[in-house]
C-alpha angles and dihedrals in degrees: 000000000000107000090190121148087040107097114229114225089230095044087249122151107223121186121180102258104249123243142168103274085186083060093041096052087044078058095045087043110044098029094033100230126156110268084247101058088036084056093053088046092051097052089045078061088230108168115226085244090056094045110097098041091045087053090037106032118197137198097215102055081047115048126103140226090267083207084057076082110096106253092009094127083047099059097038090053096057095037086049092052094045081065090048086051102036091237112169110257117202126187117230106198134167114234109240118090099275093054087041103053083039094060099043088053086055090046103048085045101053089042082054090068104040098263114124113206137174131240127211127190118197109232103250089220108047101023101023123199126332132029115307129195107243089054099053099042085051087057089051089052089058104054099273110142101175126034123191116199113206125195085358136061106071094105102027101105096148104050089040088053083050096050104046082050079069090041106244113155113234134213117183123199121176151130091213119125109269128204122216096279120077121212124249105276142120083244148023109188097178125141085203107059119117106245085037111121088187099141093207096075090153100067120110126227075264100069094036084054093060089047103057087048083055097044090048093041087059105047080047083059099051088044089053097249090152138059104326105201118269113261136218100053105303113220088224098062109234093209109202115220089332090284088130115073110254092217093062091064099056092075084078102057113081112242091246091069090044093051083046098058094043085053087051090041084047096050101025115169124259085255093047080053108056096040086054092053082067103027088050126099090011094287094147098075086313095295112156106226122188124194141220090017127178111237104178100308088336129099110200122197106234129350138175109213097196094056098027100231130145129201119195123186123211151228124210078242091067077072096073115098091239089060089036090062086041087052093045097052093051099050097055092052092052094055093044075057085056093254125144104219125201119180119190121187111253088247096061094063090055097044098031109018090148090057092045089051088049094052089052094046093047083064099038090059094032119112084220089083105035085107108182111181104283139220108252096258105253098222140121115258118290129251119297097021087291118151126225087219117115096352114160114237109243125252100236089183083087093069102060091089081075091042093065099032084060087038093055100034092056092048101247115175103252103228139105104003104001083051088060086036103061096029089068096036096066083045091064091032082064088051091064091224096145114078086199099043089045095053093050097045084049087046089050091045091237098174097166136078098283110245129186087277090060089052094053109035114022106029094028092058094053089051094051100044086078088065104040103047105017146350115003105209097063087088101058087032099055085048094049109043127099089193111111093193097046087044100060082047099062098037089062091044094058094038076066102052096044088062094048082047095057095046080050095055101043084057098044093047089049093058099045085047085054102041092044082051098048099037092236107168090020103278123106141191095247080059106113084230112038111222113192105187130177151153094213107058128100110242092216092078103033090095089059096041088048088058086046092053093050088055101048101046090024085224122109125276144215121179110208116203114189122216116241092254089057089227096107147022145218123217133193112192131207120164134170139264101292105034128089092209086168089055087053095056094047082053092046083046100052090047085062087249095122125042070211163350159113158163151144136282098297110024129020140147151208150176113244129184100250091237087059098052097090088046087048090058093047085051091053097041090047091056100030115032111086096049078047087054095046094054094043094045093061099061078203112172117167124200125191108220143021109215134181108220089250087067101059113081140153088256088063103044089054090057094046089062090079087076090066142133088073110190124120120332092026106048118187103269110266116221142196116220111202137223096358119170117209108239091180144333134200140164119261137180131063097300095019094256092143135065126215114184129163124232132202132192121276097224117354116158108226084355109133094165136123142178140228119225141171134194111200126223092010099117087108099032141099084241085053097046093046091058092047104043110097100214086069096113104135131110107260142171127244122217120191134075136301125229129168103254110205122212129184083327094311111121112214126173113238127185119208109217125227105169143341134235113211 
C-alpha cells in the first residue's frame, strides 16, 4: 500500500511492509486466526509449520545441545572437577544487566548444588569494562583457583596472559565478537567467535550463561550428582522409569492412608479438578499421571512415576507458618525420595491454567529429569561440609526470569531461541520467584502482567542505575541474593539511583544535542557517524545518550567521555538496522586505532587516546558512510496494517498479544489508522512534554466510538503543533502502535502516535 500523495508529518516516506496474502489466507484458514493477525504472520514470514510454536514458544522444541558450544566439554570438565577438589571459584561479570542477571544464574546455580562461589564486578569508573589485571591477580591473591568471566574476555588477551603467569585457571564465557586469537584460558565458550559453527549467534552472555549451567547440570547428573537411589529396599518404592510395577508398592503403605487418598480422589477440590481434566489419560506428551497418591505418611496430590515428578496444589492456608514449616518437611522427604516437586496456588490454576500446564510440560520434556540409576558421584565433600548424597537436582527452569531480562535489555533479536527464552521467562517473573525482581517491580509499582517492555525499560534501568551512578555489584547482588532484608535495601538503593541517573542523563543529552548543533570539538550532527566527545560527562550515561542520539539523528552514534586528565576516552556505541557498528570497531581496534574495544552488530564500546579520537571518526565515516548516506536517504519507514477505527477493539488487541514478546526482531506491529478526525487534544505529564487526544471516525455508520491516543515527548514539535492547533480539523491518518491501557480496571485500547499523513 503506497500512501503518496499523503504528506507525512515527519517528512517520512511509509509504505505497508509486503507480504504473501495466499500465506496469509493458508494461516486464517487452517489456525483460525483473525485475517489481521494471519497477515502479520505472513509479513513476519512465519511458515504454517512454524506457526504454533512460533505463537506458543517452548523451550523444549528449542533448546540446543548446550556441547554443540566450542569448548563446552572442556569447561565443564574442569569446572566439574574444581567441585571434586574444592578449588575457590570466583564470577567475573561485567556490570550492565546482561553481565548482572548472568552472574546471578551462575550464582543461584552453583549455591543449588551446595558450591559457594564469589562474584566480582569490575567498577565501571576506575576499572571499566572487561577483566583487568590488577583485579584478577589480586583474586588470585585472595584464594580464588578458577575464575569464570562472564559477558567479557574475548578480547583480553593481556590481563588473561597475566593471570595464567600466577596460575589462575580461566573460563570465558561471552557473546561478545571474537577475532581470530583466542586469550589465554582453559575455555572460550562464545557463539561469536570466528571459527564457531554455533548456530545460535544471537544469544547474550545471558542465554550462554543458562546453557552452561545446563550443560554442567547434565554431566552432574550422569555422574550421579543428584539423588542416587536409597538403598537398602526403601519402604516408599523409588520406581525407576516405571519399569516396577506400581501395584507391587502399595503393600507398604497401612489401609488407613489408602482409604485416605480414595476419600481425597472422591471429594477433590474444584482446582484438582480442573488440573486433572488436562493431566488424565496421558494428554500432557503421553505421560500417565495418578492422584492423591500415598508417598510414606504422606497423599500427594498428582505424580508421574516415570519422570518423577510431583504436582501440589495449595490453600491460602498453605500460607500460615504452621503449614509453611509442614510443606516444607514434606517436601524435603519427597525429594530425598528423587522427586521433583512443583506446588501452584489453587488460584493459579483458575486465573493462568495454560502457564501452569506449560510449567509442567517444560519438566516433563526437560533432560533434567530423564534420572537413570546413577553411579554414586566419586568427589570430596562439597563446600561447607555439605554431601552429595540425596541432593535434589536443581530446576533450572527458575532461572530463565534472568535469561530474558539479560536477553531484552542487550537488544537481542527475540526469535528462534531468545523468543522461547523470554516467553518462558515472563512466565516464571509472574511467578515472583525472584526476591530481588519482585522488590524492584513492588518498588516501581508494576502492577500489570510484566511484558518485554517491563523487562527493558522499567526493571533494566534500575539494574543498571547501580553501575552507572554508583556500585556495580548491587545488580548481580539484588538477583542473587536469598536475603529479604539485604534485598529491599538494595532495591531502594537502586530506586534512588535510577532517579539521579535519569537527572544525569537529561543534562548530559542536552549538552551533546548543543555541542553536535553548534560543531564544538569539531563533530557535528550532519556528520554520517555522530561523535559526541567531552571531558564533563559521567561515564556511567553515555550508553543511554548514545541510544537517545541515535534516535534522534537516526545515524550511529558513539558518546565519548574524556577522562579528567584529557589523555583517554570512553566510548559507548549504538548504530542502526544495517550497520555492524561492533565489526567496525574490531576492525578500528586491529589498525591500532583503539587501546580497546569491542561489541556486537547494535551497541559496542572502546578506550581511545584522546589524540586519536578525530582520526578514529575519519576511520568510521570513510568506511561507513556511504552505506550511512543510502539508509538515511531513503526516509524509508514501513508500517503492517491499515485499519478503519470500527475495526480496533479490545478483542483484537487481545489476539494480537500472541504476538508478544515484541523486542527486536519482532517489533510490535505499526498501524495506520485511517481517516481519523481530532475531538481534543491536551498536554499531559509533569512538565507537559506529552500530548493525549482523542480521535473519532470520519464517517461510520452506527459507529459511536473513539479512541484514545499519545504521542510522547511532542509537546515542541511540529507533531506536537499539529495536535494542538485548533484549526486542525481535517480527516487524517495515525500512524503508531496500538496497547490495551488499563485504568482503575477498565481496559481501554490506546494508540501511541508517531506521525501523521495528512
Amino acid at each position: 500500500m503506497n500512501l503518496n500523495p499523503k504528506t507525512s508529518i515527519l517528512g517520512l516516506n511509509w509504505q505497508q511492509k509486503t507480504f504473501d496474502k495466499r500465506h496469509a489466507t493458508s494461516i486464517y484458514q487452517r489456525f483460525d486466526l483473525s485475517e489481521v493477525l494471519s497477515d502479520l504472520l505472513s509479513a513476519r514470514e512465519i511458515s504454517l509449520d512454524e506457526i504454533e510454536n512460533f505463537l506458543e514458544p517452548k523451550i523444549k522444541t528449542s533448546l540446543p545441545d548446550p556441547f554443540e558450544l566450542g569448548d563446552m566439554e572442556k569447561a565443564v570438565s574442569h569446572v566439574i572437577e574444581a567441585i571434586k577438589q574444592n578449588k575457590k571459584i570466583t564470577i567475573f561479570a561485567d556490570y550492565d544487566v546482561d553481565g548482572a542477571t548472568s552472574a546471578a544464574i551462575l550464582k543461584r546455580f552453583f549455591r543449588d548444588i551446595g558450591v559457594d562461589v564469589g562474584i566480582y564486578i569490575p567498577d565501571r569508573i576506575l576499572e571499566g569494562y572487561g577483566p583487568n589485571s590488577q583485579a584478577l591477580l589480586n583474586l588470585k591473591k585472595n584464594g580464588t583457583d578458577l575464575v569464570i568471566t562472564l559477558d567479557c574476555g574475548t578480547v583480553a588477551f593481556k590481563p588473561l596472559e597475566d593471570a595464567a603467569a600466577v596460575g589462575l585457571d580461566i573460563i570465558v564465557i561471552d557473546h561478545h565478537l571474537g577475532v581470530l586469537e583466542k586469550p589465554q584460558s582453559i575455555a572460550v565458550i562464545n557463539p561469536n567467535l570466528l571459527d564457531e559453527t554455533f548456530p545460535h549467534k544471537n544469544l547474550c552472555a545471558a542465554g550462554v550463561t543458562f546453557l552452561f549451567a545446563v550443560a554442567v547440570n547434565k554431566k552432574l547428573r550422569e555422574l550421579g550428582f543428584y539423588n542416587p537411589p536409597l538403598e537398602g529396599g526403601s519402604n516408599y518404592a523409588v520406581v525407576r522409569g516405571g519399569v516396577k510395577n506400581y501395584q507391587n508398592a502399595q503393600k507398604f503403605y497401612s489401609s488407613e492412608i489408602l482409604i485416605k487418598a480414595k476419600e481425597l480422589r472422591d471429594n477433590q477440590t474444584d482446582a484438582e479438578g480442573l488440573l486433572w481434566f488436562y493431566l488424565k489419560n496421558k494428554q500432557l506428551d503421553g505421560h500417565k499421571f495418578r492422584r492423591q497418591q500415598p508417598f510414606g505418611n504422606y497423599i500427594v496430590d498428582f505424580v508421574c512415576l516415570e519422570k518423577k515428578l510431583i504436582i501440589e496444589l495449595d490453600g491460602s492456608q498453605h500460607n500460615e507458618d504452621k503449614k509453611i514449616k509442614y510443606d516444607a518437611k514434606r517436601t524435603e522427604f519427597l525429594q530425598q525420595q528423587g522427586y521433583k516437586v512443583l506446588r501452584f496456588w489453587n488460584h493459579e490454576i483458575f486465573k493462568n491454567i495454560n502457564d501452569v500446564l506449560d510449567v509442567i510440560f517444560f519438566e516433563l520434556s526437560s533432560d533434567s529429569l530423564a534420572r537413570p540409576l546413577p553411579e554414586p558421584f566419586h568427589g570430596s565433600t562439597l563446600p561447607q561440609g555439605e554431601g552429595n548424597i540425596n541432593r535434589a537436582e536443581p530446576n533450572l527452569l527458575n532461572l530463565l526470569d534472568l535469561v530474558a531480562l539479560g536477553t531484552v535489555c542487550d537488544v537481542m533479536s527475540l526469535t528462534g531461541l531468545n523468543r522461547a527464552f523470554v516467553a518462558a521467562g515472563l512466565k516464571i517473573l509472574r511467578q515472583r520467584k525472584n526476591l530481588g525482581l519482585r522488590e524492584i517491580c513492588d518498588l516501581a509499582a508494576l502492577d500489570e502482567e510484566p511484558s518485554a517492555y517491563h523487562l527493558g525499560f522499567v526493571i533494566g534501568p534500575r539494574i543498571n542505575a547501580g553501575g552507572r551512578v554508583a556500585k556495580s555489584d548491587l545488580g548481580a547482588t539484588i538477583l542473587s541474593s536469598e536475603d529479604e532484608e539485604e534485598v529491599k535495601a538494595i532495591a531502594l538503593q537502586l530506586e534512588n539511583f535510577n532517579k539521579q541517573r535519569k537527572d544525569i542523563e537529561v543534562q548530559v543529552l542536552e549538552e551533546a544535542v548543543k555541542s553536535l548543533e553548534s560543531g564544538l570539538n569539531g563533530f557535528r550532527n550532519t556528520d554520517p557517524i555522530i561523535f559526541a566527545v567531552s571531558k564533563n560527562w559521567h561515564q556511567g550515561v553515555i550508553g543511554i545518550v548514545a541510544s537517545r542520539l541515535k534516535d534522534l539523528y537516526g545515524k550511529p552514534v558513539a558518546v565519548i567521555a574524556i577522562d579528567d586528565v584529557g589523555l583517554k576516552g570512553k566510548a559507548s556505541c549504538r548504530s542502526i538496522s544495517g550497520i555492524d557498528f561492533g565489526g567496525e570497531i574490531l576492525k578500528a581496534r586491529l589498525n591500532g586505532l583503539l587501546i580497546e574495544g569491542g561489541g556486537h552488530a547494535m551497541a559496542g564500546g572502546f578506550l581511545v587516546a584522546a589524540e586519536k579520537i578525530a582520526q578514529l571518526h575519519q576511520f568510521f565515516c570513510k568506511n561507513l558512510s556511504a552505506k550511512v548516506d543510502e539508509i538515511c536517504a531513503q526516509k524509508k519507514a514501513e508500517f503492517d496494517i491499515a485499519l478503519d477505527l470500527p475495526q480496533v477493539n479490545i478483542e483484537l488487541l487481545k489476539e494480537l498479544s500472541k504476538l508478544e514478546p515484541f523486542g527486536v526482531g519482532n517489533m510490535r506491529p505499526k498501524f495506520i489508522l485511517r481517516d481519523v478526525i481530532k475531538v481534543r487534544a491536551n498536554l499531559i505529564g509533569k512538565t507537559g512534554e506529552h500530548i493525549s487526544a482523542t480521535f473519532s471516525a470520519k464517517s461510520a455508520v452506527g459507529f459511536q466510538g473513539q479512541i484514545q491516543a499519545v504521542a510522547f515527548r511532542s509537546a515542541n514539535t511540529v507533531l506536537g503543533q499539529i495536535l494542538l492547533d485548533p484549526k486542525s480539523t481535517k480527516p487524517m491518518n495515525l500512524v503508531g502502535t496500538l496497547n490495551i491501557n488499563t485504568w482503575m480496571g477498565v481496559e481501554k485500547v490506546q494508540m501511541i502516535i508517531e506521525d501523521i499523513l495528512i
